[in-house]
N, CA, C and O atoms as CSV, one atom per row, in Angstrom:
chain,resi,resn,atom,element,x,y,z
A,1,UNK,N,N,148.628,-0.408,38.900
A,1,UNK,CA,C,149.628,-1.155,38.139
A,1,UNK,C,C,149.106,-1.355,36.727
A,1,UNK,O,O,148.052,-1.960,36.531
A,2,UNK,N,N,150.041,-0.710,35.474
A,2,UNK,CA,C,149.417,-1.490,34.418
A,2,UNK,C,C,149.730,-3.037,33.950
A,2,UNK,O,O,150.741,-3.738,33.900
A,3,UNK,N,N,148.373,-3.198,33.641
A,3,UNK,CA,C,147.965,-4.436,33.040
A,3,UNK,C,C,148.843,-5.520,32.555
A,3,UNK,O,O,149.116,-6.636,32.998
A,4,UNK,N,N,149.243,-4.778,31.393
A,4,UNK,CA,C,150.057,-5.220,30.063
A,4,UNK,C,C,151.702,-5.957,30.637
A,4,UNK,O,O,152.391,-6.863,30.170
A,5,UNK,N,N,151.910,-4.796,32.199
A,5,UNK,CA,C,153.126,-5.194,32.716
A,5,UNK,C,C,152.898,-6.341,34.058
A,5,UNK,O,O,153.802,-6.613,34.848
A,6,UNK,N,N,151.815,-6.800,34.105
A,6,UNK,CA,C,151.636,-7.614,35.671
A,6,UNK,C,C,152.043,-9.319,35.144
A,6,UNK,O,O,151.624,-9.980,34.194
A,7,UNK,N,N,153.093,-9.654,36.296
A,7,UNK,CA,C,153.562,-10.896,35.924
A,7,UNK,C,C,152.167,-11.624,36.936
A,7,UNK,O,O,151.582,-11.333,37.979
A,8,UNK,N,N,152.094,-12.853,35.754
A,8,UNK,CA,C,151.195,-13.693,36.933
A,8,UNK,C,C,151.906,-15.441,37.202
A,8,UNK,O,O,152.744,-15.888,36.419
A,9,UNK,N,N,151.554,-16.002,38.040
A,9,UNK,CA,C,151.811,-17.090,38.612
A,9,UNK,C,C,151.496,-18.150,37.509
A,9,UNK,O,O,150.413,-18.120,36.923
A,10,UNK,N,N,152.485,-19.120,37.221
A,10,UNK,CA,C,151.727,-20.221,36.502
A,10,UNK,C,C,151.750,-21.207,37.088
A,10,UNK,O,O,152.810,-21.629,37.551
A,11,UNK,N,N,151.005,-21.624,37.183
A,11,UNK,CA,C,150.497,-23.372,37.661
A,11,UNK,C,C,150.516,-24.306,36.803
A,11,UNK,O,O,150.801,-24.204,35.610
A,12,UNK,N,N,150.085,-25.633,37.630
A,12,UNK,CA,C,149.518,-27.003,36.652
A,12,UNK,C,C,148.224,-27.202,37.466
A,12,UNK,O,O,147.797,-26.664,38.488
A,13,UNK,N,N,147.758,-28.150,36.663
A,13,UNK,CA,C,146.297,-28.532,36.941
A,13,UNK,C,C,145.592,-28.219,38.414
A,13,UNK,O,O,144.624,-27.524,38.723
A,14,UNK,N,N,146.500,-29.035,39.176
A,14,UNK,CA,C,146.759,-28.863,40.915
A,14,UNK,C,C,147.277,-27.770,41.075
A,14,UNK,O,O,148.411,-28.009,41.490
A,15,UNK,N,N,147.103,-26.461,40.978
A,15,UNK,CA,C,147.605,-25.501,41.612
A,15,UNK,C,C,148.789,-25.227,42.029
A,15,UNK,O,O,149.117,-24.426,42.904
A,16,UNK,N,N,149.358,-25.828,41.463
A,16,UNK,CA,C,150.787,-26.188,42.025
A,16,UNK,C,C,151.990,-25.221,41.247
A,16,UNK,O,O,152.342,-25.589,40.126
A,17,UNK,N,N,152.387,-24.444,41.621
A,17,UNK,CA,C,153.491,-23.104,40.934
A,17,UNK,C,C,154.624,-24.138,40.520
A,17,UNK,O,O,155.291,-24.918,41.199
A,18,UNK,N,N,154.591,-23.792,38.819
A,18,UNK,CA,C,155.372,-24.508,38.420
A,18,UNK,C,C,157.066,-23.479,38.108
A,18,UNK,O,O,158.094,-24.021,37.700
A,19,UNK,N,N,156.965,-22.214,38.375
A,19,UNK,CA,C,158.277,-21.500,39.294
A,19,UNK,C,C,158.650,-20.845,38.244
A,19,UNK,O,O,159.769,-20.332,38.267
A,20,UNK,N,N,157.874,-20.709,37.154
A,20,UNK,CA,C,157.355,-19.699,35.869
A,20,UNK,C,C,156.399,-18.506,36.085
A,20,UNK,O,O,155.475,-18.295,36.871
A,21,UNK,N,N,156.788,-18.033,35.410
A,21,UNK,CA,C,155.841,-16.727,35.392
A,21,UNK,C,C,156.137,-15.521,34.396
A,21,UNK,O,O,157.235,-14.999,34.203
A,22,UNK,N,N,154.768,-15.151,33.732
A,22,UNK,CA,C,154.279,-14.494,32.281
A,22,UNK,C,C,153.682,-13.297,32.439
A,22,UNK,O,O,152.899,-13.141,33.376
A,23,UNK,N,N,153.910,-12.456,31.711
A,23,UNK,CA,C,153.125,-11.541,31.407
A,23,UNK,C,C,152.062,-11.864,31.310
A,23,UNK,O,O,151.835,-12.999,30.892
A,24,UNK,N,N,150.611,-10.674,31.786
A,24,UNK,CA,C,148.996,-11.042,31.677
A,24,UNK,C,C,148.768,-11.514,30.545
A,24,UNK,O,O,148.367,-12.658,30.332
A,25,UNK,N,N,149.033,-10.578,29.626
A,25,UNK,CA,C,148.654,-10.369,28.156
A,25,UNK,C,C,149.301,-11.379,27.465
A,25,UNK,O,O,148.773,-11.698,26.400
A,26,UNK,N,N,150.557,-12.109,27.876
A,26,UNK,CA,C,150.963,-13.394,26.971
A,26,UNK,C,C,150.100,-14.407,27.247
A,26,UNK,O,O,149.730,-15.218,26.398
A,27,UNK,N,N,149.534,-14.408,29.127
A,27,UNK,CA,C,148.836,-15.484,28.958
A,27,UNK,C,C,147.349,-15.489,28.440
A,27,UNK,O,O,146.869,-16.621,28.384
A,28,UNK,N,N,146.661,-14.639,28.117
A,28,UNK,CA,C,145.538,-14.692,28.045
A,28,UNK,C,C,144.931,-14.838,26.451
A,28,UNK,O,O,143.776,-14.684,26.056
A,29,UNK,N,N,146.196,-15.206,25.679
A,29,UNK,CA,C,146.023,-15.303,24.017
A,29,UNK,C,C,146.590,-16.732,22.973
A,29,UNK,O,O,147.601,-17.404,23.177
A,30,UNK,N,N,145.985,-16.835,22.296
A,30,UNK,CA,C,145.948,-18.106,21.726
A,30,UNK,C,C,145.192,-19.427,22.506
A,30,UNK,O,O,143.977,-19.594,22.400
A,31,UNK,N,N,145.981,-20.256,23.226
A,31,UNK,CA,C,145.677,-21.303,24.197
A,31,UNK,C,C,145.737,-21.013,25.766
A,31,UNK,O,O,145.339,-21.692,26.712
A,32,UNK,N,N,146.371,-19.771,25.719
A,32,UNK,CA,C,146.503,-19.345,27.256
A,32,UNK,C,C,147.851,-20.130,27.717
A,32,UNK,O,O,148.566,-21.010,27.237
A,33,UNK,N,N,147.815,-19.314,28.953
A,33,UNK,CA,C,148.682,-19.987,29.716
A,33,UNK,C,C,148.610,-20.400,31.384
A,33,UNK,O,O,149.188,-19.573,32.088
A,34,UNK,N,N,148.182,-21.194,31.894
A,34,UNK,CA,C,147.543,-21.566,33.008
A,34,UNK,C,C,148.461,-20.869,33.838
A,34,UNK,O,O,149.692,-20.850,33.832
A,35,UNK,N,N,147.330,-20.103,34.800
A,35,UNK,CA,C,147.567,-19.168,35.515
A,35,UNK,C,C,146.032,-19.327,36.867
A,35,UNK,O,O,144.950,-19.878,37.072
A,36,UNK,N,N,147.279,-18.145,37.566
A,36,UNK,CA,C,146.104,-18.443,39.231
A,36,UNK,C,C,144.765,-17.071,38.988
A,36,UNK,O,O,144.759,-15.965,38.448
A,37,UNK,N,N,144.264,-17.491,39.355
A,37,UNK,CA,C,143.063,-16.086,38.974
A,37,UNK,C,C,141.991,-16.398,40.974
A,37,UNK,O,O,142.220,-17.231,41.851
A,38,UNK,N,N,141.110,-15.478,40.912
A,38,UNK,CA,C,140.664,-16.092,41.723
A,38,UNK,C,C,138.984,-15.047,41.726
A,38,UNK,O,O,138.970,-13.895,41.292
A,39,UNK,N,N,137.969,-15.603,42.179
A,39,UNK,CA,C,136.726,-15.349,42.514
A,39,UNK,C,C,136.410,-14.703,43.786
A,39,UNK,O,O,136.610,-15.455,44.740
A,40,UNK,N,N,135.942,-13.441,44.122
A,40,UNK,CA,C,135.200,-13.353,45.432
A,40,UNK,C,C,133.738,-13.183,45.711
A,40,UNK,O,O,133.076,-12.393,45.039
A,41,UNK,N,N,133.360,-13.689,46.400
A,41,UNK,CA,C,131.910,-13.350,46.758
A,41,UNK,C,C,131.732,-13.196,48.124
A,41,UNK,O,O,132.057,-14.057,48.942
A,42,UNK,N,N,131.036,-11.722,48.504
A,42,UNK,CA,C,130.667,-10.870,49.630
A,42,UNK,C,C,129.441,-11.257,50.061
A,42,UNK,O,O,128.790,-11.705,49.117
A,43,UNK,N,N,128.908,-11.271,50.992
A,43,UNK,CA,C,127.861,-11.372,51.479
A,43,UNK,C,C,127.589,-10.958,52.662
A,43,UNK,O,O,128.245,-11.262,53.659
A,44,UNK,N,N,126.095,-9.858,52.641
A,44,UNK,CA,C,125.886,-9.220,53.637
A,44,UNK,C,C,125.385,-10.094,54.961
A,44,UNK,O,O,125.309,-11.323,54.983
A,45,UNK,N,N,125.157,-9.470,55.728
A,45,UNK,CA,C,124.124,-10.285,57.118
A,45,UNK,C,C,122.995,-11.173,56.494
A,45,UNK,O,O,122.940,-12.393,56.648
A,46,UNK,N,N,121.934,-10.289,55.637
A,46,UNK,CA,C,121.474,-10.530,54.927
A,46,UNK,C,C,120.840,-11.984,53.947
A,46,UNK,O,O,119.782,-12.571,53.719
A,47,UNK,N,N,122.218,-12.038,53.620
A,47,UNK,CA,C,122.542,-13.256,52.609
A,47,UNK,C,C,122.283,-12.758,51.107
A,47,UNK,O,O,121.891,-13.558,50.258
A,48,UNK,N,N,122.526,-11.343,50.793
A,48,UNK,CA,C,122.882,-10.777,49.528
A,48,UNK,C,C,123.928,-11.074,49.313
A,48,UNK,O,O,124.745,-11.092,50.234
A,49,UNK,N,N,124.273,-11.404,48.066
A,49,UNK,CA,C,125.993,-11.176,47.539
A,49,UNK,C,C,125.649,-10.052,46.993
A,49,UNK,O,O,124.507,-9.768,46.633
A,50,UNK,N,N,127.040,-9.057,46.866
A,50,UNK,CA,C,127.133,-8.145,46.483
A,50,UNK,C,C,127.939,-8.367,44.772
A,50,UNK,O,O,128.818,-9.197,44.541
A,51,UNK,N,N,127.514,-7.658,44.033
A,51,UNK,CA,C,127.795,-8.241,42.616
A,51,UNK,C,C,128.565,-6.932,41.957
A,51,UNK,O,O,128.380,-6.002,42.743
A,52,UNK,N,N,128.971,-6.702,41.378
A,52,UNK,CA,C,129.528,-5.610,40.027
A,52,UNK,C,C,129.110,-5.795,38.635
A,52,UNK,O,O,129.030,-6.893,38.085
A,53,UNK,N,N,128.789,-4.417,37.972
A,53,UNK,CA,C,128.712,-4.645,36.695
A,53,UNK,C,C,130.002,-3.795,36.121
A,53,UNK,O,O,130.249,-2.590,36.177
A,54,UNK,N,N,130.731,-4.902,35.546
A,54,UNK,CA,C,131.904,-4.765,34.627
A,54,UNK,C,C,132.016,-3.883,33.733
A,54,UNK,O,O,131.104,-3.527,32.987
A,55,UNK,N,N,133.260,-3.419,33.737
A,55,UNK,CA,C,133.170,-2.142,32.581
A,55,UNK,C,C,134.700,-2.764,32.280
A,55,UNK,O,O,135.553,-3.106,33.099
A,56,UNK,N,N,134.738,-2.786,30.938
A,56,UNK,CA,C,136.152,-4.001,30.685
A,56,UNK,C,C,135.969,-3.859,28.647
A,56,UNK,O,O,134.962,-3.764,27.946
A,57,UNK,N,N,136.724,-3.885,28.467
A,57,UNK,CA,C,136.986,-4.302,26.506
A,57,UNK,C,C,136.434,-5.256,25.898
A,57,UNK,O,O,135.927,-5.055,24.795
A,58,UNK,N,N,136.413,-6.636,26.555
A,58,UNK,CA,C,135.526,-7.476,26.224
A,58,UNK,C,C,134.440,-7.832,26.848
A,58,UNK,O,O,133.670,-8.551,26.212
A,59,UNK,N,N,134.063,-7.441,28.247
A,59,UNK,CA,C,132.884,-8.087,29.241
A,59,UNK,C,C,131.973,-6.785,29.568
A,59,UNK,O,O,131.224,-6.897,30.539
A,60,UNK,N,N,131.963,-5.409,28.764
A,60,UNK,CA,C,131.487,-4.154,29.686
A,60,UNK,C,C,129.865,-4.656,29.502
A,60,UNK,O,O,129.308,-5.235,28.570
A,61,UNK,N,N,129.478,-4.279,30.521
A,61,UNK,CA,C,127.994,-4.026,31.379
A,61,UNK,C,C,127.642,-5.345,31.568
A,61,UNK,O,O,126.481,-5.723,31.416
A,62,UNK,N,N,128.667,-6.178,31.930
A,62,UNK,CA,C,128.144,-7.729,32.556
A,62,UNK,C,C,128.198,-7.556,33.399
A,62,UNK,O,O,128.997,-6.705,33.790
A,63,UNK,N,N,127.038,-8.530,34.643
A,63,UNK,CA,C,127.207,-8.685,35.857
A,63,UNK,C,C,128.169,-9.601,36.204
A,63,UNK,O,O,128.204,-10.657,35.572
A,64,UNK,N,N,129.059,-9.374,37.206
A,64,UNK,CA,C,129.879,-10.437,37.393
A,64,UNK,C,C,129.797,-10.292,39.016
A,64,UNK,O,O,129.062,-9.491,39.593
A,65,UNK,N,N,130.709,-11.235,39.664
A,65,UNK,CA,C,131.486,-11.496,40.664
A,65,UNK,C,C,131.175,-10.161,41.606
A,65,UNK,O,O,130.643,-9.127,41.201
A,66,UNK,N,N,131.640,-10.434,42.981
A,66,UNK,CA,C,132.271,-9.284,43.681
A,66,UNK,C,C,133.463,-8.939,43.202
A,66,UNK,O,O,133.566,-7.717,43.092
A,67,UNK,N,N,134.366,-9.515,42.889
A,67,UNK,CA,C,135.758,-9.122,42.460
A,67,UNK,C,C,136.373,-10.487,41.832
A,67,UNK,O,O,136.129,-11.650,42.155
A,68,UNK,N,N,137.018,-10.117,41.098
A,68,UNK,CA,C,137.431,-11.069,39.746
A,68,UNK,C,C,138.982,-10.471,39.811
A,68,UNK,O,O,138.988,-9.274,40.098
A,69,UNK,N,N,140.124,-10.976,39.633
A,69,UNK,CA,C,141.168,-10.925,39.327
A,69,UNK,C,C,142.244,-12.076,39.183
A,69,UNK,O,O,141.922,-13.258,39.063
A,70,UNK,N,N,143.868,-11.516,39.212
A,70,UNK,CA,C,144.809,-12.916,39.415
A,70,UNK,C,C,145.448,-11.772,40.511
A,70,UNK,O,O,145.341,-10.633,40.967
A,71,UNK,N,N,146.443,-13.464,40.546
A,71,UNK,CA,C,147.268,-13.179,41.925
A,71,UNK,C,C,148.548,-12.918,41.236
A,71,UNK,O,O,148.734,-13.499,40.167
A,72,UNK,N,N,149.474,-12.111,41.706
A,72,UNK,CA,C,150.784,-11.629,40.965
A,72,UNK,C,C,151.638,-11.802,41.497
A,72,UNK,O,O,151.681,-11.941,42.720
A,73,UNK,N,N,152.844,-11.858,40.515
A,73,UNK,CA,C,153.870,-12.063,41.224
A,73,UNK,C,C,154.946,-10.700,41.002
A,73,UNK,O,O,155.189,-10.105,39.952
A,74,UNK,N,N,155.398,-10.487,42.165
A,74,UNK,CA,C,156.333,-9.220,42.208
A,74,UNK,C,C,157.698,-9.343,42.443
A,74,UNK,O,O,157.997,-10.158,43.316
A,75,UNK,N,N,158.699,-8.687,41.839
A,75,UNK,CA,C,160.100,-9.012,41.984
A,75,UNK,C,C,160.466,-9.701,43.548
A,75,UNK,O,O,161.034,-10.776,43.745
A,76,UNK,N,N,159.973,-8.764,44.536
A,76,UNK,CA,C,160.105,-10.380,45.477
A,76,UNK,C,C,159.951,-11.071,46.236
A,76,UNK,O,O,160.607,-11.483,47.193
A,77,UNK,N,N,158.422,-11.366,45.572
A,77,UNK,CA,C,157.496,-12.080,45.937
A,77,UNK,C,C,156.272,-12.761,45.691
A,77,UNK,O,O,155.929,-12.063,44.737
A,78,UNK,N,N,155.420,-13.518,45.802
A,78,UNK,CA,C,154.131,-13.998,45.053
A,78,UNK,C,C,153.186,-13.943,45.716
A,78,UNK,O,O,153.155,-14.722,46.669
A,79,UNK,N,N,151.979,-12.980,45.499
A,79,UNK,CA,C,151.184,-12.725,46.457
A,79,UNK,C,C,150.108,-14.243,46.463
A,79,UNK,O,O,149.868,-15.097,45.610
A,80,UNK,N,N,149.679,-14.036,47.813
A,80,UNK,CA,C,148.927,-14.853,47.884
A,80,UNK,C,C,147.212,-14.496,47.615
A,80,UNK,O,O,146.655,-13.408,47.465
A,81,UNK,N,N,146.685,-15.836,47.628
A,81,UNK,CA,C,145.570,-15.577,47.056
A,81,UNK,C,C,144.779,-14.310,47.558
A,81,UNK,O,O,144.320,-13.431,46.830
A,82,UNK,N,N,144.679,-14.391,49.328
A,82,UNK,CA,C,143.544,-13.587,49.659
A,82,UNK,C,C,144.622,-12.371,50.037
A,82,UNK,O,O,144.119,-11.802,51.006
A,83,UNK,N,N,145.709,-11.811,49.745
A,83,UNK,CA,C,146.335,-10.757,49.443
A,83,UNK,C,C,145.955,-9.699,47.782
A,83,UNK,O,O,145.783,-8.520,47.473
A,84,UNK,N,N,145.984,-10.930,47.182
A,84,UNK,CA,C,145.473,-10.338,45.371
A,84,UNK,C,C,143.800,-10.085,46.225
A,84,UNK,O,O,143.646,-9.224,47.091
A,85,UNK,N,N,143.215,-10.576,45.977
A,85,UNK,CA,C,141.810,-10.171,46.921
A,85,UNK,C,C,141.416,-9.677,47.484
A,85,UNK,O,O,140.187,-9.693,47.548
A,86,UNK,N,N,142.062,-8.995,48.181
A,86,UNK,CA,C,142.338,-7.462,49.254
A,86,UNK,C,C,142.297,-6.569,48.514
A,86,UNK,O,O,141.390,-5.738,48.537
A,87,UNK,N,N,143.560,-6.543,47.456
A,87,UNK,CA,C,143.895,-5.358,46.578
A,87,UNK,C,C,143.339,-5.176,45.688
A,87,UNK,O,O,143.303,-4.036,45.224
A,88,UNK,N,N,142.630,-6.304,45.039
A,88,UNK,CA,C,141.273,-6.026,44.057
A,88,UNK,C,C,140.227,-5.267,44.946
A,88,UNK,O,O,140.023,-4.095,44.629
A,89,UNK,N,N,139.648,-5.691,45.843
A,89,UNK,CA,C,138.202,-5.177,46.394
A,89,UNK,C,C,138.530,-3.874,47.090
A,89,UNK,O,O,137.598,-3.114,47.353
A,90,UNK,N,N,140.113,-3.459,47.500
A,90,UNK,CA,C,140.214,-2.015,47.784
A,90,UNK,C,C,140.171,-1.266,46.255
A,90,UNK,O,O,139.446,-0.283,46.103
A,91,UNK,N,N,141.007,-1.802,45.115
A,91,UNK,CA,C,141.172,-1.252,43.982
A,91,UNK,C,C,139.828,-1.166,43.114
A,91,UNK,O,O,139.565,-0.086,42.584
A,92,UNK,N,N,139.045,-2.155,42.960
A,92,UNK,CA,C,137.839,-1.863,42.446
A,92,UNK,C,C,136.601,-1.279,43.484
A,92,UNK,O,O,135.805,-0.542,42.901
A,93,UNK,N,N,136.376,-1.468,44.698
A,93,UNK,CA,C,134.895,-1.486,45.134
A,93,UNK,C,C,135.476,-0.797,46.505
A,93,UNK,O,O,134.787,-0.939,47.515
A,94,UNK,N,N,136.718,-0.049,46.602
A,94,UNK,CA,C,136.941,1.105,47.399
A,94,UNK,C,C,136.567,0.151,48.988
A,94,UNK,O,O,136.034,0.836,49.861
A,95,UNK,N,N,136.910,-1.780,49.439
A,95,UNK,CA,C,136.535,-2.285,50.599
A,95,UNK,C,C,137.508,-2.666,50.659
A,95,UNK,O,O,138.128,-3.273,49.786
A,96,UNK,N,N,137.984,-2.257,52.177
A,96,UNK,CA,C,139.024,-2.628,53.224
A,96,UNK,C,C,138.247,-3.487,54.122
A,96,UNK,O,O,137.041,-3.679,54.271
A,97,UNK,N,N,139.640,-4.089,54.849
A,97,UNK,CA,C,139.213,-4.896,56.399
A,97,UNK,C,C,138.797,-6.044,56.442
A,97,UNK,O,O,138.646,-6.622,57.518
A,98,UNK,N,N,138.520,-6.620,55.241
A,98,UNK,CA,C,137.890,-8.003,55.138
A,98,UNK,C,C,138.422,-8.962,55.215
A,98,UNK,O,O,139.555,-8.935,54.734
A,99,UNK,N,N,137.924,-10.415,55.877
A,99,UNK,CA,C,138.284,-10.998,56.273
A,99,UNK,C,C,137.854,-12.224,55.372
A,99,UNK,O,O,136.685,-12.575,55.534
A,100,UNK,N,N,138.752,-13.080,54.263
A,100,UNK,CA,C,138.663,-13.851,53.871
A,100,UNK,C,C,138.458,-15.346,53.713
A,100,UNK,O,O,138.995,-15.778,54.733
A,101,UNK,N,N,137.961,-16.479,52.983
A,101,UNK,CA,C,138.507,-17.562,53.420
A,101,UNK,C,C,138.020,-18.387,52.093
A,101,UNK,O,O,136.931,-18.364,51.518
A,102,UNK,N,N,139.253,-19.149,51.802
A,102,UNK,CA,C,139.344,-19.725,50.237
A,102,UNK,C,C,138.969,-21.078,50.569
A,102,UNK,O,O,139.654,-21.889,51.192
A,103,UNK,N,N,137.631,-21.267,50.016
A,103,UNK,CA,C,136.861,-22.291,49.757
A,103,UNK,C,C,136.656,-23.555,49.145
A,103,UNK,O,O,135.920,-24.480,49.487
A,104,UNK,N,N,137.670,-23.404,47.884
A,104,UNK,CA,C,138.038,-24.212,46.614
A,104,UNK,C,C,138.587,-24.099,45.402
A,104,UNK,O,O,139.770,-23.779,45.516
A,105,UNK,N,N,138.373,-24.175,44.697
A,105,UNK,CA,C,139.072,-23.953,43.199
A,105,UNK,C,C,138.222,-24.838,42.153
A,105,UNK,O,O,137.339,-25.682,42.308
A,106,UNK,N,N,138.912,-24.245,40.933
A,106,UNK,CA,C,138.371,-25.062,39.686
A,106,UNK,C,C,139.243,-24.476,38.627
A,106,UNK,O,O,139.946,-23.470,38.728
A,107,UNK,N,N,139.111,-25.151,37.738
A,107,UNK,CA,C,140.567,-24.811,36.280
A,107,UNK,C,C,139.109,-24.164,35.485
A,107,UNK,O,O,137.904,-24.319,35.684
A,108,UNK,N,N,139.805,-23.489,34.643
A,108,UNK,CA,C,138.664,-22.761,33.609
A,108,UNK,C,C,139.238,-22.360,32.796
A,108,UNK,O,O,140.166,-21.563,32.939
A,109,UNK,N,N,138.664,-22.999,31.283
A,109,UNK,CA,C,139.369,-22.787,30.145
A,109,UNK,C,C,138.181,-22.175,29.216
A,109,UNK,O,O,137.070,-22.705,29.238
A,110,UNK,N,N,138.450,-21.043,28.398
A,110,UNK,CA,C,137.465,-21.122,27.564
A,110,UNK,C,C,138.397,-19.788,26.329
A,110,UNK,O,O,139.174,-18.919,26.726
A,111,UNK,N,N,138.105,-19.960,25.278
A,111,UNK,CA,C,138.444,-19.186,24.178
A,111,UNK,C,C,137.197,-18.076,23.554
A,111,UNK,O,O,135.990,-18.316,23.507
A,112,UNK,N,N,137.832,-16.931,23.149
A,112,UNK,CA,C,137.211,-15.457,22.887
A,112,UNK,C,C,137.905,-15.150,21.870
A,112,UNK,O,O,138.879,-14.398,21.889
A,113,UNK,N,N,137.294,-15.905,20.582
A,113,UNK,CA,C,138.619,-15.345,19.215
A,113,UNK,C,C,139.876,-15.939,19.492
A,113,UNK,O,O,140.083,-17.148,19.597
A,114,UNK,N,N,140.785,-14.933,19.615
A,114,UNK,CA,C,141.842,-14.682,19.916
A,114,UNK,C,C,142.610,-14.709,21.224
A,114,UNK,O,O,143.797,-14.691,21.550
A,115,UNK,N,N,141.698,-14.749,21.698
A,115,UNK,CA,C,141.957,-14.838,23.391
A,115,UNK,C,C,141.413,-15.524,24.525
A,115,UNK,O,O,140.183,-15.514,24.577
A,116,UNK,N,N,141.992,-16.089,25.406
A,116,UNK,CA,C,141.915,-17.168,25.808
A,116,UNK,C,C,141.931,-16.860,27.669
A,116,UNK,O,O,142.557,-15.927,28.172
A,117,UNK,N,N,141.105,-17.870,28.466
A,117,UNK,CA,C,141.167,-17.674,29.761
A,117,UNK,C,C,141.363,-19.109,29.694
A,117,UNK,O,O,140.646,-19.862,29.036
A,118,UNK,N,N,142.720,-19.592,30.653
A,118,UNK,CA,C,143.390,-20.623,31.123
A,118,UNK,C,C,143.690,-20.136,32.647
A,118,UNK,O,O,144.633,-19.391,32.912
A,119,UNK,N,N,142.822,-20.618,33.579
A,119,UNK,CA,C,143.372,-20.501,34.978
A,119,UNK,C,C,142.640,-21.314,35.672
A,119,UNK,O,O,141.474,-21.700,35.591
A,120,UNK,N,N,143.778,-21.571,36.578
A,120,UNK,CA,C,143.303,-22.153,38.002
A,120,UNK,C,C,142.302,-20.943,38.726
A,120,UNK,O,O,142.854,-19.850,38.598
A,121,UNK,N,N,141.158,-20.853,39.355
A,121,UNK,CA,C,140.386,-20.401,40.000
A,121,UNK,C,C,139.810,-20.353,41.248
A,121,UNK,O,O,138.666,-20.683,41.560
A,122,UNK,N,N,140.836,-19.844,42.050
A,122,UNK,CA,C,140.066,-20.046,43.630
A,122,UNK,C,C,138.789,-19.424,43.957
A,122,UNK,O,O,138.435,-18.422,43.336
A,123,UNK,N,N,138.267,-19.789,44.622
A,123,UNK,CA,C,137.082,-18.992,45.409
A,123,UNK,C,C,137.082,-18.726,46.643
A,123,UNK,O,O,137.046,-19.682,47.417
A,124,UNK,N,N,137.123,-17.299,47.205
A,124,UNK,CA,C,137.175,-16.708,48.585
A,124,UNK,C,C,135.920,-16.356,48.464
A,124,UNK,O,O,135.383,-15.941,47.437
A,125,UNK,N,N,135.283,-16.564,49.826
A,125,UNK,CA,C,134.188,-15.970,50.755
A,125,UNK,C,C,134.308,-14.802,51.990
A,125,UNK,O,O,135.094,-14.945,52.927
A,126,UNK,N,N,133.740,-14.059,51.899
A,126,UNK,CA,C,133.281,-13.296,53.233
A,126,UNK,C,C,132.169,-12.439,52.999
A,126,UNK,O,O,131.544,-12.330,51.944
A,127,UNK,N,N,131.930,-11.693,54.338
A,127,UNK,CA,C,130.665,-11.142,55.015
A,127,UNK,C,C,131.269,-9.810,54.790
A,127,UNK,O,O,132.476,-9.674,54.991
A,128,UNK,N,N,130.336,-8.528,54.277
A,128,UNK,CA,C,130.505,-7.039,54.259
A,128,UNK,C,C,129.132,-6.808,54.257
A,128,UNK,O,O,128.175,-7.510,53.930
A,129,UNK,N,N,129.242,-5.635,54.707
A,129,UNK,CA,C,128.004,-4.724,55.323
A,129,UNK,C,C,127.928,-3.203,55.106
A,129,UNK,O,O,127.138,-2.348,55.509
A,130,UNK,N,N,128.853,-3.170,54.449
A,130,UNK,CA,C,129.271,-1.066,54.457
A,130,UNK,C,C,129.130,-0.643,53.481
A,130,UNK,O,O,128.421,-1.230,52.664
A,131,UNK,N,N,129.711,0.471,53.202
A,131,UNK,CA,C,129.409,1.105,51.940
A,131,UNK,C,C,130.823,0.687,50.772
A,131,UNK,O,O,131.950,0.205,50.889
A,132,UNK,N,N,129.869,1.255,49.546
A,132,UNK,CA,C,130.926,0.509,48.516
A,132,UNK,C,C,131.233,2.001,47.682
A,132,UNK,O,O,130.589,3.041,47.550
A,133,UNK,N,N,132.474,1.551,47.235
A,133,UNK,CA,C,133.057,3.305,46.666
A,133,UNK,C,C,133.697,2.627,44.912
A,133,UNK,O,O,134.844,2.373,44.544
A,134,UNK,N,N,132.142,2.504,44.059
A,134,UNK,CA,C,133.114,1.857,42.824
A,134,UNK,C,C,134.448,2.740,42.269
A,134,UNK,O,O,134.685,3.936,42.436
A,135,UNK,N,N,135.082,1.909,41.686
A,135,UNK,CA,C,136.524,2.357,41.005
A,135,UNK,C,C,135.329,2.591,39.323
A,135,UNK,O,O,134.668,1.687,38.811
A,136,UNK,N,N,135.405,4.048,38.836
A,136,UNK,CA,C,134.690,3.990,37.969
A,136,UNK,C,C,135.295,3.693,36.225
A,136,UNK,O,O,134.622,3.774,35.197
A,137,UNK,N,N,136.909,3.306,36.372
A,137,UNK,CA,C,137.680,2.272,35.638
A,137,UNK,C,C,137.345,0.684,35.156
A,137,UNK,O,O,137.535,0.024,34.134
A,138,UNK,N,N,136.930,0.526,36.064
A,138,UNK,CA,C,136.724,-0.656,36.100
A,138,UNK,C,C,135.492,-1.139,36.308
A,138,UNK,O,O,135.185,-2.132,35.647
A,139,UNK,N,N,134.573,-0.621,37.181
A,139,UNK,CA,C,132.913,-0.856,37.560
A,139,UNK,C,C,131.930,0.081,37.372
A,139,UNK,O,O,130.765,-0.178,37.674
């Protein structure tokens, strides 16, 4: 899906869908526009998390997250959190089958010039063990 065209969810403070919804790219400039985003972190048997280094316009060769994205909304419907989370970690890191579970949240605001991250932030957890197939777009 491109980018430029993905509607995302807007919220208020509480997570709460206020029954709006923006283009990525409108929200992510000037002050932003509070939106759902969400965090994953994998972890083997082990107790490794499995991490990515970012390949992105503003963040390339950072370590980040297992998977970083938002949750979207589609003509008709609004995915849910650990649905956007699925389709990130098949779309970036080539992992199916996983079994999720959303832990918490936090709002996160911070400005980049011109551009801005305003979102609500969930955090999903789970356990993987297999092999990883980066998306070389993105990781």
């Amino acid at each position: 899906m491109n980018n430029s065209r993905q509607q995302l969810i807007i919220v208020d403070e509480n997570d709460v869908p206020t029954g709006a919804y923006e283009d990525k790219g409108e929200c992510h400039f000037g002050d932003g526009i509070h939106h759902r985003a969400f965090v994953v972190l994998l972890e083997n048997p082990k107790g490794e998390v499995l991490l990515q280094l970012r390949k992105h316009v503003r963040w390339d060769k950072f370590w980040d997250l297992t998977a970083i994205s938002h949750v979207l909304h589609f003509e008709d419907y609004d995915e849910t959190y650990e649905e956007a989370a699925i389709r990130s970690l098949q779309d970036e890191m080539g992992i199916d089958g996983i079994k999720l579970e959303k832990i918490g949240g936090f709002n996160y605001f911070a400005k980049y010039h011109a551009h801005c991250e305003n979102e609500y932030c969930a955090i999903l957890v789970g356990q993987y063990d297999g092999e990883v197939a980066a998306n070389p777009d993105v990781i």
